[in-house]
TORSE-752083 format. One record per atom (N, C-alpha, C): z, x, y. Coordinates in steps of 0.2 Angstrom, whole numbers, plus 5000, padded with zeros to 4 digits. Last residue first. Example, Ala and Ser with C-alpha at 12.3 -4.5 7.8 and 13.67 -1.06 7.14 Angstrom:
503550644989;503650684995;503950645000;503950664972;503950624978;503950664984;
END
This chain:
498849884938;498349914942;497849894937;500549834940;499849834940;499449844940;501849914951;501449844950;500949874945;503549914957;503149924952;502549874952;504650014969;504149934969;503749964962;506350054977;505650074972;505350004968;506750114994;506450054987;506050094982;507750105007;507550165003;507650084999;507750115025;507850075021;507350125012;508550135042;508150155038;508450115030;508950125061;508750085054;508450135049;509250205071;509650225064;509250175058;508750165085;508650245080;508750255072;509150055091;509650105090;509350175087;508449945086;508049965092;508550055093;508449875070;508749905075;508449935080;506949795066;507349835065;507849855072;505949685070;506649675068;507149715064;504949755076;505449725081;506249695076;504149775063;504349825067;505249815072;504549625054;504049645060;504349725062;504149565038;504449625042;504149635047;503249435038;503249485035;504049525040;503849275028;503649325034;503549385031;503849135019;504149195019;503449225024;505248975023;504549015020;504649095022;506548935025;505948895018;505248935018;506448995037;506548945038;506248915031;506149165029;506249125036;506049055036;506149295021;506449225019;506649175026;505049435020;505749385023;505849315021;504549565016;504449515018;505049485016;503249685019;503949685018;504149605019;501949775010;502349745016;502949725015;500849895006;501649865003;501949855010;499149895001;499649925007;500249875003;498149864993;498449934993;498749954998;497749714983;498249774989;498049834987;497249664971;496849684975;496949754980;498649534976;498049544972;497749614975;499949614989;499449564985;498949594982;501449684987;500849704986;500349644985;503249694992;502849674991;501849694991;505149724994;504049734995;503749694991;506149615004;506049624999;505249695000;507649595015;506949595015;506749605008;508549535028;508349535020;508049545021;508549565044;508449525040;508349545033;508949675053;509049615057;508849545052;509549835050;508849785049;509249705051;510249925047;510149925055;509449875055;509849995031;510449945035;510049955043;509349935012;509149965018;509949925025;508449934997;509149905002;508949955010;507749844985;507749874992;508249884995;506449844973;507349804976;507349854982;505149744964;505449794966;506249774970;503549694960;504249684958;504749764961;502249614961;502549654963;503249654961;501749484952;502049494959;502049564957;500249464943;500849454944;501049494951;499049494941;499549524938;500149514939;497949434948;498149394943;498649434940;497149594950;497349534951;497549504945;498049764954;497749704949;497749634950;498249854966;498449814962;498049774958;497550004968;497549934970;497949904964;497950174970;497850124966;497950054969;498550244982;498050264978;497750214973;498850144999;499150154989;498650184986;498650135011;498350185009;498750215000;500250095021;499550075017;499350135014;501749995022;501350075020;500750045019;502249885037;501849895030;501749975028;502849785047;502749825044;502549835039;501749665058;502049675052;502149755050;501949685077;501549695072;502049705063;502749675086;502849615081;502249635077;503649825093;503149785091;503249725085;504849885094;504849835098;504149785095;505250005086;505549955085;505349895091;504350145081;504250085084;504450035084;504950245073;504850275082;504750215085;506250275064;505650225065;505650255073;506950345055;506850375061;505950325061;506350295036;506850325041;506350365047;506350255018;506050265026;506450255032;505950335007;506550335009;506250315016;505250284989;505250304994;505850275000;504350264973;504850234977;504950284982;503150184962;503450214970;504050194972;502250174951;503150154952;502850194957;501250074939;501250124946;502050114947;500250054925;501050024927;501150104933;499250074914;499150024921;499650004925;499750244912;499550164912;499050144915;500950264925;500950274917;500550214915;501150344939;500650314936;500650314929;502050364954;501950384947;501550334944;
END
């Protein structure tokens, strides 16, 4: 939804097919790019059968929404492989940014 210059997404992600790859997870193809210099992304998440906290997230510019972690004092993205390999992970957010 788009009021503005102020986007809201929220959606429900489930039955991942690809739980072994280290490629980062991400949605892409946002109809709207984020704004530079608007600040973070701001959103909440919850999700279970995940192997780490996670938050989304959007850079400058973006228009894919990655997911990202708190590993050793720095931040990752979500990899694929750190879902549950069981079938069951899934995870439901709503992210807001600037356009």
């Amino acid at each position: 939804t788009k009021i503005g210059n102020l986007v809201t997404i929220t959606a429900n992600l489930y039955n991942f097919g690809n739980t072994n790859s280290t490629n980062s997870l991400g949605i892409d193809g946002l109809p709207f790019a984020k704004s530079s210099g608007s600040g973070s992304a701001v959103g909440g998440l919850i999700g279970r059968k995940m192997a780490k906290v996670v938050s989304p997230y959007v850079s400058d510019n973006g228009t894919v929404i990655y997911f990202y972690t708190v590993d050793s004092g720095g931040y990752t993205t979500l990899k694929h492989a750190d879902l549950d390999n069981d079938g069951q992970a899934d995870f439901h957010f709503t992210l807001s940014y600037r356009v």
